[in-house]
SEMAR-583579 format. One record per residue: x, y, z of N, C-alpha, C, O, CB in turn; residue in one letter. Coordinates in steps of 0.1 Angstrom, whole numbers, plus 5000, padded with zeros to 4 digits. Glycine has a CB too. Example, Ala and Ser with C-alpha at 12.3 -4.5 7.8 and 13.67 -1.06 7.14 Angstrom:
! SEMAR-583579
513249435078512349555078513249675078514249675085511349555090A;512849785071513749895071512950005079513450115080514149945057S;
This chain:
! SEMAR-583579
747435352735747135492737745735502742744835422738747335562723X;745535592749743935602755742935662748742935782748743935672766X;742135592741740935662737739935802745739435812756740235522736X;739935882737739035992741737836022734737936052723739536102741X;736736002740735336022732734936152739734636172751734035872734X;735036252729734236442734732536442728732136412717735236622721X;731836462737730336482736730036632736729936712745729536392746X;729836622720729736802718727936802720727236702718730436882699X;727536912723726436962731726137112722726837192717726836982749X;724437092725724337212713724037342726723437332737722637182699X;724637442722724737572728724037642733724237732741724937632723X;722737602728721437642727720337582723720337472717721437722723X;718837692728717737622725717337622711717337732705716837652733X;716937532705716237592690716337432681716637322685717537752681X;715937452665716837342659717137272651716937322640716837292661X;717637182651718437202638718237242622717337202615718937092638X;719037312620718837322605719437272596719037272584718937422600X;720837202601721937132590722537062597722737102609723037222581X;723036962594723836842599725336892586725136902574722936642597X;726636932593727436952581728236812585729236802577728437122579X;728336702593729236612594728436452591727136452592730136632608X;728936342590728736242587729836162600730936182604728836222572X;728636042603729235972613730335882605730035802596728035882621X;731735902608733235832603734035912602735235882602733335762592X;733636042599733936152587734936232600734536252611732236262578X;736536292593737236342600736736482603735736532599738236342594X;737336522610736936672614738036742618738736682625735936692624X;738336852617739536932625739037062632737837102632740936982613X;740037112640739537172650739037292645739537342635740337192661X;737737342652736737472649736137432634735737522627737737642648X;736037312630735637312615734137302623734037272635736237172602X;732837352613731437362616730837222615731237132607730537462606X;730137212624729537032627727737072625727036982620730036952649X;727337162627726037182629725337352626725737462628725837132643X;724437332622723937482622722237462628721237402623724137572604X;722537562644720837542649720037642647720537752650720637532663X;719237652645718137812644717537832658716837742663716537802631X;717837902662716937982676715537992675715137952664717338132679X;714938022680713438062684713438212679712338252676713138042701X;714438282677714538402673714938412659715238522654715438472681X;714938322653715538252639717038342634717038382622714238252626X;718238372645719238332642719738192641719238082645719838382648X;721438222631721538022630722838062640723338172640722137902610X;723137952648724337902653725137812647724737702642724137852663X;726237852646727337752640728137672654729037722662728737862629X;727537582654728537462666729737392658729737342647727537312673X;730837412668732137342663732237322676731437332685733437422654X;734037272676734537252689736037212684736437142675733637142698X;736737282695738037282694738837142694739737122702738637372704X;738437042687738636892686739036892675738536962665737436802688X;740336802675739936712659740436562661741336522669740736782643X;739436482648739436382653738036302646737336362639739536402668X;737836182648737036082640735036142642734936172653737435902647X;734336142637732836132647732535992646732835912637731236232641X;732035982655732135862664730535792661730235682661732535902682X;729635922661728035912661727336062658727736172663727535852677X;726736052654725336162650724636122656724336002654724536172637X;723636232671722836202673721436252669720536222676723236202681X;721136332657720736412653720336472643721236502635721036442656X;718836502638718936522623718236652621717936712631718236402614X;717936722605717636842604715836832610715136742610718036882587X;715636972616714436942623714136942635713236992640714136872622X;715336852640715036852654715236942667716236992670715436772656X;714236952674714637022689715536992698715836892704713837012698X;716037092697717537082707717437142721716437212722719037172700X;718037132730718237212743719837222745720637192737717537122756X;720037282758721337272761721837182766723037182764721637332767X;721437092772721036902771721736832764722436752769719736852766X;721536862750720936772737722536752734723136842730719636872722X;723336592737724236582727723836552713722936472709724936492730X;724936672701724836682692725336542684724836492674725236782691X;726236512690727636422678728836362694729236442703728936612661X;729136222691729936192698731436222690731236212678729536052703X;732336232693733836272684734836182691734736172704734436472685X;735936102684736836012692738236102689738736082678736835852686X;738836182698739836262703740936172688740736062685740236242724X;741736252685742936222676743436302683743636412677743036242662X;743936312694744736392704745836462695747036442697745536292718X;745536522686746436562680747236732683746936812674745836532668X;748036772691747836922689747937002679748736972670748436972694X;747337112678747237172666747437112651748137142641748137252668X;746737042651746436932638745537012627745536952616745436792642X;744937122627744437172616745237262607744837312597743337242620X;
């Protein structure tokens, strides 16, 4: 079966305030992976319509993000509608 690695990306500029996932740790689709603070100090909640293993954390509380910035690598469980 073919492996899929999704490189989720933060939305925006600002950063981070919470790491909610751990690198191994399952995830299902739209569950929250991150919360970023803006420059305007709203928080963003990043998910992504994935589910499936994380693969890697690239990222910790604190840090500056861009639209750039992968957050978390994820390994596809091609699953449909699995949540």
């Amino acid at each position: 079966m073919k492996e899929v690695l999704e490189k989720v990306y933060s939305p925006c500029y600002g950063s981070i305030k919470e790491v909610l996932v751990d690198q191994q740790a399952y995830v299902y689709e739209w569950e929250p992976l991150f919360l970023i603070e803006t420059e305007d100090q709203q928080v963003i909640e990043v998910s992504i319509g994935v589910s499936g293993i994380i693969e890697a954390v690239d990222t910790c509380p604190g840090q500056e993000v861009t639209p750039e910035s992968v957050l978390t690598i994820l390994k596809d469980d091609l699953q449909i509608g699995s949540d």
